[in-house]
DRENDO-1510 file (C-alpha; in Angstrom, 1 decimal, always signed):
<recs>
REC; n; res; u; v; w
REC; 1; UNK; +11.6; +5.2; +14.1 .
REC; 2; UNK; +7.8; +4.4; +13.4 .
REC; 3; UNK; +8.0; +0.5; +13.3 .
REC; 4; UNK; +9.1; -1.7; +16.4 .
REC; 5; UNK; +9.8; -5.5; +16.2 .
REC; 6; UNK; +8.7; -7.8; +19.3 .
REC; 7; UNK; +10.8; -11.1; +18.8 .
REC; 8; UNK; +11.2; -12.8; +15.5 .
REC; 9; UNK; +9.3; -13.7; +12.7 .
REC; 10; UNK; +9.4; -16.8; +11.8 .
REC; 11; UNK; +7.9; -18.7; +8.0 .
REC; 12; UNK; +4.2; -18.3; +7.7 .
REC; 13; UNK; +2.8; -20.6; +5.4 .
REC; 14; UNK; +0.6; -17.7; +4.0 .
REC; 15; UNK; +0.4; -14.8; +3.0 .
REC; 16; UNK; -2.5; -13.8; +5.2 .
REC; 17; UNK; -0.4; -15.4; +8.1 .
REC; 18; UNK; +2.7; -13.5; +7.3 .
REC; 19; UNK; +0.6; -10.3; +7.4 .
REC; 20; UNK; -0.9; -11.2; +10.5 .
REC; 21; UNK; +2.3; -12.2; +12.0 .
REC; 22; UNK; +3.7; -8.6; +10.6 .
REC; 23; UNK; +1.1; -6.8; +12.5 .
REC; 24; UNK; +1.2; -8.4; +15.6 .
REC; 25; UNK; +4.8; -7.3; +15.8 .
REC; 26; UNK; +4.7; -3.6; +15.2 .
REC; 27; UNK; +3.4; -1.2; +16.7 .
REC; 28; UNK; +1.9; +2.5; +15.9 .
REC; 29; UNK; +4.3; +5.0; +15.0 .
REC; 30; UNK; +4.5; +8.3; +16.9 .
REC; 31; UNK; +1.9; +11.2; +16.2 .
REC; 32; UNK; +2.6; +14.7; +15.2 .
REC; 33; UNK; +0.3; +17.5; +14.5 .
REC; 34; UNK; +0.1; +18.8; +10.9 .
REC; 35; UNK; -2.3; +21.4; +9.1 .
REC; 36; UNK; -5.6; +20.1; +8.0 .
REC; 37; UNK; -4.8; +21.0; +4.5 .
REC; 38; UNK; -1.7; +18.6; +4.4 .
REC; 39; UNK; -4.1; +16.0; +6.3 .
REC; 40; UNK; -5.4; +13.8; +3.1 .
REC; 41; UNK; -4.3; +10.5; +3.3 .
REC; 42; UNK; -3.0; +10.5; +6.5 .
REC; 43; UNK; -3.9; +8.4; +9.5 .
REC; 44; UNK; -5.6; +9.9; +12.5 .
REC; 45; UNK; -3.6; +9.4; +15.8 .
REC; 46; UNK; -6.7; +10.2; +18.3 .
REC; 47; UNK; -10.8; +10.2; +18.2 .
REC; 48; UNK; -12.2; +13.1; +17.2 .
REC; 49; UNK; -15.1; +14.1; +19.3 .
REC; 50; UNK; -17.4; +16.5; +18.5 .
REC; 51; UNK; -17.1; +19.4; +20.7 .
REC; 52; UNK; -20.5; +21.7; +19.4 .
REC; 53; UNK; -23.3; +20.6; +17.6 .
REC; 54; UNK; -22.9; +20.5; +13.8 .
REC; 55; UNK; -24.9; +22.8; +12.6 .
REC; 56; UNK; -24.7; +24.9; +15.8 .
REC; 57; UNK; -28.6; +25.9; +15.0 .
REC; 58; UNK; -31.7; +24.6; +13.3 .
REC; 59; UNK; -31.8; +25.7; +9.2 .
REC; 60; UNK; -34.2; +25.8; +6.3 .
REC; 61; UNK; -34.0; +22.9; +4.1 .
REC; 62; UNK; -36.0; +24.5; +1.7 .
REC; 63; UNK; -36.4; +28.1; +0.2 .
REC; 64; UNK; -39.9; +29.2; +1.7 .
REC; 65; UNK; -41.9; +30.9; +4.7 .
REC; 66; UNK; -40.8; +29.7; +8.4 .
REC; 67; UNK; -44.1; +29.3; +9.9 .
REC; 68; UNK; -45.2; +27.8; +13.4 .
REC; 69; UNK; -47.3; +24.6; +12.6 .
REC; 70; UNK; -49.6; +25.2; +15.0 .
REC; 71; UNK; -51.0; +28.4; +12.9 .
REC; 72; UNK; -51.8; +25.9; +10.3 .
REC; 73; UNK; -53.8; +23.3; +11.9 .
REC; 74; UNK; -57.1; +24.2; +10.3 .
REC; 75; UNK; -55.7; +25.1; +6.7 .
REC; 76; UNK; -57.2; +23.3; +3.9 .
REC; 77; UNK; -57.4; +23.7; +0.0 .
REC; 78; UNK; -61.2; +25.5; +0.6 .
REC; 79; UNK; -60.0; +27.6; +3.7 .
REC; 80; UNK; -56.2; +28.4; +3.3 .
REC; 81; UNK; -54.6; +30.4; +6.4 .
REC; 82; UNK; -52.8; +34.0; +5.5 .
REC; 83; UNK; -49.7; +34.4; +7.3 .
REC; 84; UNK; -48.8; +38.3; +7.7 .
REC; 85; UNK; -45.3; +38.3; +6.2 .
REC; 86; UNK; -42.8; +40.1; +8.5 .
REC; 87; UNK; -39.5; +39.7; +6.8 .
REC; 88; UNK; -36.5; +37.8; +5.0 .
REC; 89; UNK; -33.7; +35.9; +6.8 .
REC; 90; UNK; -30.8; +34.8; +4.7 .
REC; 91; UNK; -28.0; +32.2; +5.1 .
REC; 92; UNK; -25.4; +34.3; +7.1 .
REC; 93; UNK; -28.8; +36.3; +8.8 .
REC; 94; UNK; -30.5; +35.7; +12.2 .
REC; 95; UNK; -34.0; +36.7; +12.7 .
REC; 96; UNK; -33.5; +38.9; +15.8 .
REC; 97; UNK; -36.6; +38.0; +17.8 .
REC; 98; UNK; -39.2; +35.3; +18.3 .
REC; 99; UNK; -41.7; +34.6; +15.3 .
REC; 100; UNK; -45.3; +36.0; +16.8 .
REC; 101; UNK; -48.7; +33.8; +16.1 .
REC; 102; UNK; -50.2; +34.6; +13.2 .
REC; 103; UNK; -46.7; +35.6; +10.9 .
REC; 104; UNK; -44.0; +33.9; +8.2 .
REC; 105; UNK; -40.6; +35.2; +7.2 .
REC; 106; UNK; -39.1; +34.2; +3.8 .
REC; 107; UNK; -36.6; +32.2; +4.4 .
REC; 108; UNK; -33.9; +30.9; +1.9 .
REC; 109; UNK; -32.5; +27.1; +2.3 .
REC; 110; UNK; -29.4; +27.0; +4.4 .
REC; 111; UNK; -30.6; +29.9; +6.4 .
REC; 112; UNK; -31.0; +29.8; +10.6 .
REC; 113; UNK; -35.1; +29.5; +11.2 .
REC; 114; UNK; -36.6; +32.1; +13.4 .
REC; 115; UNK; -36.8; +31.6; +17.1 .
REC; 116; UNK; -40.3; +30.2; +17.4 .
REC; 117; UNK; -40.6; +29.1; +14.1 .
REC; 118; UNK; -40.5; +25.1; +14.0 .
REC; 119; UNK; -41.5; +24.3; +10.3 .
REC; 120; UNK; -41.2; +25.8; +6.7 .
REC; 121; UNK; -43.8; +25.8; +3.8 .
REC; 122; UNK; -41.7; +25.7; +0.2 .
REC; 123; UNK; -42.1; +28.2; -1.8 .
REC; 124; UNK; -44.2; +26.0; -4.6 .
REC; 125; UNK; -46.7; +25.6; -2.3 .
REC; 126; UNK; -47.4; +29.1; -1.7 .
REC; 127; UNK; -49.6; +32.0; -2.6 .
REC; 128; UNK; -49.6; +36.0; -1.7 .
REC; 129; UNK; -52.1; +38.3; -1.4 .
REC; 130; UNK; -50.5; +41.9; -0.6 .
REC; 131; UNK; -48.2; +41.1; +2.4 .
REC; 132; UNK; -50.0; +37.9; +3.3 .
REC; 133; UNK; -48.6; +34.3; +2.4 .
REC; 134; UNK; -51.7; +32.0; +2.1 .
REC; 135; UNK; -51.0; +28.7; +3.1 .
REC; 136; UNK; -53.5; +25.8; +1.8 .
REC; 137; UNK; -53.0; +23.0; +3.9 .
REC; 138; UNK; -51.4; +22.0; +7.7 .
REC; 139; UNK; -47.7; +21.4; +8.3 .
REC; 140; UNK; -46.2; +19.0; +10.7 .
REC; 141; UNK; -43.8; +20.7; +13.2 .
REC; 142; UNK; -40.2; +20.2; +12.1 .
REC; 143; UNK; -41.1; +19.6; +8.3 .
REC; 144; UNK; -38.0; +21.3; +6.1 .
REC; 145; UNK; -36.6; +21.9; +8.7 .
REC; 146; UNK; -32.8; +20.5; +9.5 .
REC; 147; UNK; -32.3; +20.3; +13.4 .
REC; 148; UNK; -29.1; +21.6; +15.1 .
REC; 149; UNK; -26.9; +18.8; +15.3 .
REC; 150; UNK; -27.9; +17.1; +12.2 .
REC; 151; UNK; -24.7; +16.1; +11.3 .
REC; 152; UNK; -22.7; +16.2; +14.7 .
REC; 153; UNK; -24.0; +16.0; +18.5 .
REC; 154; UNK; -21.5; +17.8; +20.6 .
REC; 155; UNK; -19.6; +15.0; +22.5 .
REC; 156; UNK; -20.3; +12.7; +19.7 .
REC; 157; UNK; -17.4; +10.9; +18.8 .
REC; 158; UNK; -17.2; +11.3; +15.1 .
REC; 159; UNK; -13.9; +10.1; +13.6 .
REC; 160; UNK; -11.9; +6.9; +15.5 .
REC; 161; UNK; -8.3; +6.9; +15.5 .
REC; 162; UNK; -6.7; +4.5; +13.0 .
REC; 163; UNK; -9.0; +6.8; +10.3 .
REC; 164; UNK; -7.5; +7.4; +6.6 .
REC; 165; UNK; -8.4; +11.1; +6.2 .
REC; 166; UNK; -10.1; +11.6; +2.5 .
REC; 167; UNK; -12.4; +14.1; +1.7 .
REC; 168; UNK; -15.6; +13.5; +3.5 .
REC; 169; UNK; -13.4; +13.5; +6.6 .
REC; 170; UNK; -11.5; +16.6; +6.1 .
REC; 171; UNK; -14.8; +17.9; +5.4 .
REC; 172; UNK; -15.9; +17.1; +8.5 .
REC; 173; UNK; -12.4; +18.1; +10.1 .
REC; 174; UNK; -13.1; +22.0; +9.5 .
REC; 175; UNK; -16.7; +21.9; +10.0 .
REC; 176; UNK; -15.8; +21.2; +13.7 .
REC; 177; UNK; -13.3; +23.8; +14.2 .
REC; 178; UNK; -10.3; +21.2; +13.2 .
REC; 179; UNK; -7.6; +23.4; +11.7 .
REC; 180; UNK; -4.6; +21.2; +13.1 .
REC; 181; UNK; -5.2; +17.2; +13.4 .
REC; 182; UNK; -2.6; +14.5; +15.4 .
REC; 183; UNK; -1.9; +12.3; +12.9 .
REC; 184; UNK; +0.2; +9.6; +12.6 .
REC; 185; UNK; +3.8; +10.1; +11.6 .
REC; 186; UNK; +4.4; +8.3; +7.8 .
REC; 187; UNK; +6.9; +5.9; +8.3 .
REC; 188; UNK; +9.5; +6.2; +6.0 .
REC; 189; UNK; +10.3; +3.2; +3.9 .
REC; 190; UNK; +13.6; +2.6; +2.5 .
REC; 191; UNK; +14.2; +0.7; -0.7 .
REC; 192; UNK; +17.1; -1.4; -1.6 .
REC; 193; UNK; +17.8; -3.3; -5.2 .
REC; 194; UNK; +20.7; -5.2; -6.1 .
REC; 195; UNK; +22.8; -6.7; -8.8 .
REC; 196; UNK; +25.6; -5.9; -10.4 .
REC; 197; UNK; +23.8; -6.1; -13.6 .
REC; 198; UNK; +21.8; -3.4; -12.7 .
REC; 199; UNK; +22.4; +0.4; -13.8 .
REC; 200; UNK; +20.2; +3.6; -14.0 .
REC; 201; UNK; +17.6; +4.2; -16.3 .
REC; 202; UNK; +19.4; +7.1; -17.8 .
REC; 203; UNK; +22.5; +4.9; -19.1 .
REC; 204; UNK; +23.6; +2.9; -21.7 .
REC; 205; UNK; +23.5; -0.4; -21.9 .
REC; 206; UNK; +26.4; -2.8; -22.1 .
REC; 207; UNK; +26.2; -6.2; -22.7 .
REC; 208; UNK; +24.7; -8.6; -19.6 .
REC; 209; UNK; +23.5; -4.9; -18.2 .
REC; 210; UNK; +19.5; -4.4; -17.5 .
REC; 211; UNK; +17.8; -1.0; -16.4 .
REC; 212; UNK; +16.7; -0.8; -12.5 .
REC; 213; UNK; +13.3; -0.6; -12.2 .
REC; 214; UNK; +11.7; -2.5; -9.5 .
REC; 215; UNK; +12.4; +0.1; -6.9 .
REC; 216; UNK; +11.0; +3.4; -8.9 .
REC; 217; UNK; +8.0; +0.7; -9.2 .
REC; 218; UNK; +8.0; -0.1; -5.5 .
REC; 219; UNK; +8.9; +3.3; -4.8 .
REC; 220; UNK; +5.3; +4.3; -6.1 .
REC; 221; UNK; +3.5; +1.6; -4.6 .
REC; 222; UNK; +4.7; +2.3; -0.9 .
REC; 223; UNK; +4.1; +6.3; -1.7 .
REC; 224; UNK; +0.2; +5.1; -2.5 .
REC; 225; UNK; -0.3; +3.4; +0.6 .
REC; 226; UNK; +0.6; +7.2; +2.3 .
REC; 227; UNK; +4.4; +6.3; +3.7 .
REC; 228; UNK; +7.7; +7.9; +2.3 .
REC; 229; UNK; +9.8; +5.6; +0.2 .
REC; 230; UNK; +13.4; +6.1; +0.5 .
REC; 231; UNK; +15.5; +4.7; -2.7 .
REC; 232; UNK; +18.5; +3.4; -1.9 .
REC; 233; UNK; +19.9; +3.3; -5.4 .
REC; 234; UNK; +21.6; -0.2; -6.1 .
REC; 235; UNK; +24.0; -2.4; -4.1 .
REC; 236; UNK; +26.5; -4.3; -6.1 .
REC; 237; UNK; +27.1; -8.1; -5.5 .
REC; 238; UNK; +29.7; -8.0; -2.7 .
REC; 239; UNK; +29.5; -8.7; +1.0 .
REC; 240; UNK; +30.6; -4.7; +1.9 .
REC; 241; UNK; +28.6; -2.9; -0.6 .
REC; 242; UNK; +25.3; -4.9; +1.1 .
REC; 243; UNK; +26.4; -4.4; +4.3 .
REC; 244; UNK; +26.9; -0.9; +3.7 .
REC; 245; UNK; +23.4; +0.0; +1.7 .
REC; 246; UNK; +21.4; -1.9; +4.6 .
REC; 247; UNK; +23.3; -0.2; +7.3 .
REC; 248; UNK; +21.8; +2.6; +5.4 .
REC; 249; UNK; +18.4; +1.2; +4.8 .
REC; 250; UNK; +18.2; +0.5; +8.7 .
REC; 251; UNK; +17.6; +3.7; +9.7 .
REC; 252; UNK; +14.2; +4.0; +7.7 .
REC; 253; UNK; +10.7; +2.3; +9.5 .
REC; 254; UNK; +11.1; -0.5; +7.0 .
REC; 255; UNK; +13.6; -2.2; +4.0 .
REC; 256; UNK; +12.5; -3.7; +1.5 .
REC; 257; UNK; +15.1; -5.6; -0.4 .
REC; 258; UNK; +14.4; -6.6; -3.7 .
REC; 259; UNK; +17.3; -8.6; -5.1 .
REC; 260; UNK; +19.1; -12.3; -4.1 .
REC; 261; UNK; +16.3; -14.3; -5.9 .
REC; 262; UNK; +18.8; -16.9; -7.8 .
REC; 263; UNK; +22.1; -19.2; -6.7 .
REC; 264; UNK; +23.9; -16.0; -7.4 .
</recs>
């Protein structure tokens, strides 16, 4: 079972206090591994901590030339710099060796800037002449440029157990490698009405009979919070048939029994 109960409970003249009495009480169910596509609206069991940098490598934030700054300290609007243009790197490319004084690659956003390069120009802001980019003004280094690590240092602890996984995080999840995540185990909740006034929502109605329908609604409600209700169907108003249906109900993380609310 997921739920454990230290002592008793005793009346809480709140609701707040009732919860906080709840909590102190229980304790964390166990954790079990499961796929990161089944992950989404789970709860983490551990930290997460980075284990590489995320993005691995420095990338273009812009489509443009990779340039190194310092070839641009003296350009200006009157004097513009030409850049010999060596190449194009794509995302999925590497530039194979160190960008030499003097030349640019194109360079499309998303894609791993050259060794040696440390800023990039957009492309709006350029000119050509034959094979040479001209470049009319200076660039600070690491302009347009998005460092490695960006969104992750390796060792970083990024997620902190206790975490609802939605999308951002199971974004996150397989950007780090993640394809199985501890999680914590849903504890199941069973659900208990009675009354024997009650019967299903499929049958007929005699007279002094009503349709069950607070467990289908709590039912929903406990499967939005991300545990797994367990309906118990409907005891009837004798000391066995309760006895027997919360028995049942016993083995499940938590009962929930809605019924008893009158002299009857």
């Amino acid at each position: 079972m997921t739920a454990h109960f230290a002592g008793t409970i005793g009346p809480a003249a709140s609701v707040e206090e009732a919860l906080a009495a709840i909590l102190r009480a229980v304790s964390r169910g166990p954790e079990e591994e499961v796929p990161l596509a089944e992950a989404a609206g789970r709860v983490l069991a551990v930290d997460v901590v980075a284990s590489e940098d995320l993005w691995p490598f420095a990338r273009a934030a812009m489509d443009g030339v990779a340039v190194r700054a310092g070839d641009l300290a003296g350009a200006s609007e009157g004097t513009p710099v030409a850049l010999r243009a060596v190449g194009t790197v794509y995302s999925g490319q590497v530039w194979p060796s160190p960008l030499e004084p003097g030349t640019a690659v194109r360079i499309a956003t998303g894609a791993p800037v050259p060794p040696g390069a440390d800023a990039v120009v957009p492309r709006e802001l350029l000119m050509w002449r034959g094979g040479d980019v001209l470049i009319s003004g200076a660039i600070p280094q690491g302009r347009h440029v998005f460092p490695p690590g960006e969104d992750a240092r390796a060792g970083e602890t990024v997620l902190l157990a206790g975490t609802m996984i939605g999308s951002g995080q199971a974004a996150l999840l397989a950007s780090l490698g993640h394809s199985r995540v501890p999680m914590v185990r849903r504890p199941a909740v069973a659900i208990l009405a009675t009354g024997d006034e009650l019967v299903p929502p499929s049958a007929d109605l005699r007279p002094g009979q009503v349709r069950e329908s607070n467990s289908y609604a709590l039912a929903a409600e406990v499967a939005a919070i991300g545990a797994v209700p367990r309906r118990l169907g409907v005891a009837g108003d004798t000391t066995s048939d309760l006895d027997r249906k919360i028995q049942e109900g016993l083995q499940a993380d938590a009962l929930v029994v809605c019924g008893g609310v009158s002299v009857g």
